[in-house]
KESETI-473434 format. One record per residue (C-alpha): x, y, z. Coordinates in steps of 0.1 Angstrom, whole numbers, plus 2048, in hexadecimal, padded with zeros to 3 digits. Layout:
<fidos>
XYZ;...
</fidos>
This chain:
<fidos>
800800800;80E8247F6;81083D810;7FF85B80E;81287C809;80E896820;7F88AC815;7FD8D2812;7EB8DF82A;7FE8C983F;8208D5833;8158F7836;80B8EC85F;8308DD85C;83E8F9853;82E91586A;8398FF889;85F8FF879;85A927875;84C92D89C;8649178A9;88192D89C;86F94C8A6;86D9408CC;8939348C9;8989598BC;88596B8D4;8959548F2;8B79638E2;8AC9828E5;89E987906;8C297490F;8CF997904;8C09AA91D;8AB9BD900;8839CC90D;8699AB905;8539BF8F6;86E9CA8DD;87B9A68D6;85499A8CE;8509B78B6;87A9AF8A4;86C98B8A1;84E99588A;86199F86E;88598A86F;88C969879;8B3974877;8C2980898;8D899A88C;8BC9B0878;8A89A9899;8C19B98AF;8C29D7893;8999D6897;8999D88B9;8B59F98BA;89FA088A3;87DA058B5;88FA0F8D7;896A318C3;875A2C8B8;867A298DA;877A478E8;869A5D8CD;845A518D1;845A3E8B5;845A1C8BC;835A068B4;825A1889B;82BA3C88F;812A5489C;801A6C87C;7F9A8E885;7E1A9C873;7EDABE860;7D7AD6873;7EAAC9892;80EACD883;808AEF876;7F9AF889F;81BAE88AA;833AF988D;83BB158AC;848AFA8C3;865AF08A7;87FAFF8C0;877AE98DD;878AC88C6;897AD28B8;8A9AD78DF;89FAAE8E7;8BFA9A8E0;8BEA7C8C7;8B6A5C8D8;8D2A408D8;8D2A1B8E2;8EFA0C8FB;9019ED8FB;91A9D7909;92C9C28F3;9409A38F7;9639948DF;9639758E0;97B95E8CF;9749438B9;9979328B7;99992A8DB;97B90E8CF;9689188F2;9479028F8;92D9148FE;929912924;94D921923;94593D90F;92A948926;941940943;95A959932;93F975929;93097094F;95497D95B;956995943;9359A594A;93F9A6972;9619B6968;9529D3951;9389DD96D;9569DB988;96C9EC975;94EA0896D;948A09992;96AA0E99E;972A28983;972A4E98A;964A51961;942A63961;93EA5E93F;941A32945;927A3A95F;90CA4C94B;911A33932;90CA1594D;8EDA2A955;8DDA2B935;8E3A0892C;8D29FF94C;8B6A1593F;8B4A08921;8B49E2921;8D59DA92C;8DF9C8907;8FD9B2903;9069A88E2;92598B8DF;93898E8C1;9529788B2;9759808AE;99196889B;9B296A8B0;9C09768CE;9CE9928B7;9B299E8AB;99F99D8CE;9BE9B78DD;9BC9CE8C0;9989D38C5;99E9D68EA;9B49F18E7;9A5A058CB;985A048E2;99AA11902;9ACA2A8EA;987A358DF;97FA3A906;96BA1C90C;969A0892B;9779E6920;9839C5938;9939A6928;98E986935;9A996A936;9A394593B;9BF940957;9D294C970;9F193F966;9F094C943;9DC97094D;9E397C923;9CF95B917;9B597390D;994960905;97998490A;9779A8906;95A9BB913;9559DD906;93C9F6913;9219FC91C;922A19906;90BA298EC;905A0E8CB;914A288B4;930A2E8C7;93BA0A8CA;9309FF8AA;951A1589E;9629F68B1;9509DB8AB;9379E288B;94B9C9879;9479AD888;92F98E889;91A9828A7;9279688BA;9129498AD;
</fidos>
């Protein structure tokens, strides 16, 4: 006896479990990153791909402290010709940015996975102390505002030791608050993690823009 084919409908059923699957495995990643849920849910409606997520997500924060999100509010022209003498006031408020912490990891050290988060975990405690400690106002506002704003931590891969300590110091040079992590005692410039930040995304993305996230 043949067997049956499956029939459309049923690979279109198929097929939407496949698709919400990813989305939750998305989202979980997400909400990993410290980014607002509300935010995440609305990334995960248009992409399935984390990195134009996270760029979603950045843009509806700005969105949100405009007024704007989620949808754009349309003012009627009667109402922007009323407002037309409050131009100066709108012009004084400073643009909005998003904040970030970011994380270098390298991918030739062939870390599992539980060491890589063991490694990120240190340098996470290391930026804040060495934020805390610091007499730098500016690391401070910054720490501020990334509390404010979701606390995001984005882990990006790096290739080599090398190319992890070039990107550490161009980021100190730059004024950053940076910590690198080392895998021993014994061997303290075994480098395995940089931390950079937190800092506005623009700012760090003059760092770090290049590279890829940490998959």
């Amino acid at each position: 006896m043949e067997k049956a084919e499956p029939s459309q409908d049923s690979k279109i059923n198929e097929s939407s479990k496949d698709v919400s699957k990813e989305t939750e495995s998305l989202l979980t990643q997400l909400l990993s990153m410290g980014f607002d849920e509300e935010l995440c849910k609305e990334a995960v409606k248009f992409t399935n791909d984390q990195e134009k997520a996270i760029e979603l997500i950045f843009q509806f924060q700005e969105d949100r402290a405009k007024g704007s999100f989620p949808q754009e509010t349309q003012l009627e022209n009667d109402s922007q010709e009323d407002d037309s003498d409050s131009d100066d006031d709108s012009d004084d408020s400073e643009e909005y940015e998003s904040y970030k912490m970011v994380f270098l990891v390298r991918t030739d050290l062939g870390m599992t996975g539980g060491e890589i988060a063991t490694q990120v975990g240190h340098a996470v405690l290391g930026a804040y102390k060495a934020i805390i400690k610091s007499s730098n106002t500016q690391w401070k506002e910054d720490l501020f505002e990334w509390d404010e704003t979701g606390t995001a931590k984005i882990v990006l891969s790096v290739k080599s030791k090398a190319e992890l300590t070039d990107l550490f110091t161009k980021a100190r040079d730059l004024g950053l608050n940076t910590f690198l992590v080392s895998d021993s005692e014994i061997d303290m410039e075994n480098y395995t993690v940089c931390a950079i930040g937190p800092s506005k995304c623009s700012v760090i993305d003059k760092i770090t823009g290049h590279l890829r996230l940490m998959r």
